[in-house]
VEXDREN-2710 file (C-alpha; in Angstrom, 1 decimal):
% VEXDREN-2710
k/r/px/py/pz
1/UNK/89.9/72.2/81.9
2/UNK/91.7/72.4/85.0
3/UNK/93.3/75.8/86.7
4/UNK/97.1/75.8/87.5
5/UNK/97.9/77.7/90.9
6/UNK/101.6/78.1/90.9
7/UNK/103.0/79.0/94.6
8/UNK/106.2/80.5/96.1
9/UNK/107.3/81.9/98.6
10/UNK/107.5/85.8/99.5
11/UNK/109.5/87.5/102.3
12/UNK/107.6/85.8/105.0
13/UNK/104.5/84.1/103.4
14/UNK/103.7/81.9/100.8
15/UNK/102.1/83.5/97.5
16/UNK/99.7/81.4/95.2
17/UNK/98.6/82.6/91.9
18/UNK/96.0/80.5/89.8
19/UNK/96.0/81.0/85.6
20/UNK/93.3/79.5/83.9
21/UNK/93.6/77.7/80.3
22/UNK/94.5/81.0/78.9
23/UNK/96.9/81.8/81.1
24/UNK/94.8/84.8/82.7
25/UNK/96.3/85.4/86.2
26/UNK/94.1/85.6/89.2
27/UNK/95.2/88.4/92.0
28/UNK/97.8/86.5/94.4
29/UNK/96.5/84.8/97.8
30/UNK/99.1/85.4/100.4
31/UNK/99.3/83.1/103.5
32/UNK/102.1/83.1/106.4
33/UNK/104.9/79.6/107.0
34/UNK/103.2/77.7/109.0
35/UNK/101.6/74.6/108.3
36/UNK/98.1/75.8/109.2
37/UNK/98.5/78.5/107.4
38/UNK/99.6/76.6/104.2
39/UNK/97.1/74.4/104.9
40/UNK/94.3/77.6/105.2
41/UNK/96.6/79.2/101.7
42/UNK/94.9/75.6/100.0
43/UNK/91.3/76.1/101.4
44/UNK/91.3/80.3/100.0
45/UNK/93.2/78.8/97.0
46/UNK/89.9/76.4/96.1
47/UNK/87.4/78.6/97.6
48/UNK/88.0/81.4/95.4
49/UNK/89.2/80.2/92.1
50/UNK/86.9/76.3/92.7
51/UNK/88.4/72.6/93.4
52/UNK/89.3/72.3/89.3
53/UNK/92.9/73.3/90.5
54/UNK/96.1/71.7/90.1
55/UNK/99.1/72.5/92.3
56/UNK/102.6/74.0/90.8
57/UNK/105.4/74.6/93.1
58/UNK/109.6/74.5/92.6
59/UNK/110.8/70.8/94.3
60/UNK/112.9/72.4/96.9
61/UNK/109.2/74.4/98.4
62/UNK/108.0/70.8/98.4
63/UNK/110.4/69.5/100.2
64/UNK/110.5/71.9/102.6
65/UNK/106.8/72.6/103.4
66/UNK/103.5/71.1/103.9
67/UNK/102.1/72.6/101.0
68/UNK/102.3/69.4/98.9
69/UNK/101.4/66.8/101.1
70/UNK/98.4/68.8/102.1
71/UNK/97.2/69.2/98.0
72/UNK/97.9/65.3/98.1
73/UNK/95.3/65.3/101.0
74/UNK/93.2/67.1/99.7
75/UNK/93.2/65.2/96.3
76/UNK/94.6/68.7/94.6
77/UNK/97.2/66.9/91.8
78/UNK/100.5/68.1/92.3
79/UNK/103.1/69.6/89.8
80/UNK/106.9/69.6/90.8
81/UNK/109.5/72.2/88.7
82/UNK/112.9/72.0/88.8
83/UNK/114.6/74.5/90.8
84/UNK/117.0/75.5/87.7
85/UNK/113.7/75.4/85.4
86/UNK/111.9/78.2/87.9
87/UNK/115.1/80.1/87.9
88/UNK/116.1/80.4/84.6
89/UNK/112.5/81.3/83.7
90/UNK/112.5/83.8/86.5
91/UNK/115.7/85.2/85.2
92/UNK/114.5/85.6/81.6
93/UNK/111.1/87.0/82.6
94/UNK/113.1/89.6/84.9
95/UNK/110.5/88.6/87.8
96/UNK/111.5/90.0/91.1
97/UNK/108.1/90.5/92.5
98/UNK/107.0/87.0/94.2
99/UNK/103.4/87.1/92.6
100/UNK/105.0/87.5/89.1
101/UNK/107.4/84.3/89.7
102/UNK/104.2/82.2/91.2
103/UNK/102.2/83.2/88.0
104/UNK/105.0/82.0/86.1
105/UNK/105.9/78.8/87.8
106/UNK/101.6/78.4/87.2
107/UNK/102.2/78.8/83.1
108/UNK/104.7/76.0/83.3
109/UNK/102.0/73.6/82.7
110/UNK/100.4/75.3/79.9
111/UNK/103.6/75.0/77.9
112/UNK/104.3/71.9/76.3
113/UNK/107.9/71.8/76.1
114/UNK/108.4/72.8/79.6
115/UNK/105.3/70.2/81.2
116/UNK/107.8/67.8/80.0
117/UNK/110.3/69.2/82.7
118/UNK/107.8/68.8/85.4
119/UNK/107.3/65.9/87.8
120/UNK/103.6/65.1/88.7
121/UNK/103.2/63.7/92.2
122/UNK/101.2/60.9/92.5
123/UNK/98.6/61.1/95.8
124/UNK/98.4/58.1/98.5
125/UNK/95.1/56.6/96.4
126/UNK/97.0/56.4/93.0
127/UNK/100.7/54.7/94.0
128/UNK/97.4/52.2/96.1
129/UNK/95.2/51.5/92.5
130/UNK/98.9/50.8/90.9
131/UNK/99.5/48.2/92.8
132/UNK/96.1/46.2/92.8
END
């Protein structure tokens, strides 16, 4: 079953924190803004928790980073939350910490009524097989 690594962002870095089925948190990976970094915060991410990861990350960070079209690259499926989803869950969880919110926006997944409020992002290959 795969790993979710939920990611966001710190006071100048990026912070990715993988759960596995059970929702055991792995200590947080840390990586700087720019886009090799992000792309370097992927490679750590697979290299030390393996490639039977799935990416979670709020909308607006995909928008506004590499961090998702690199996971698409890299064949890593990718989970979008809803901005108001991460926050209210952030708000009820009192997270202030960055590596608590990424463990949380990684549980999102694992929770059935709340994978219905996330938006998978389908990779290059898929929106290709669709079509044939």
């Amino acid at each position: 079953m795969a790993a979710y690594c939920g990611v966001y962002v710190g006071r100048h870095c990026l912070v990715a924190v993988v759960v596995d089925a059970d929702g055991r948190a792995s200590p947080p990976i840390r990586a700087g803004r720019s886009p090799t970094d992000e792309w370097q915060l992927l490679v750590d991410v697979e290299a030390n928790c393996g490639l039977d990861i799935e990416l979670v990350l709020p909308d607006w960070l995909a928008r506004a980073g590499s961090v998702a079209p690199f996971a698409a690259a890299r064949h890593m499926p990718v989970w979008l939350a809803p901005a108001a989803l991460v926050e209210d869950v952030r708000l009820a969880a009192n997270a202030r910490r960055p590596d608590h919110v990424a463990a949380i926006i990684a549980r999102l997944p694992l929770t059935s009524r709340l994978r219905g409020e996330l938006r998978r992002v389908r990779t290059p290959d898929e929106r290709q097989l669709a079509l044939l």
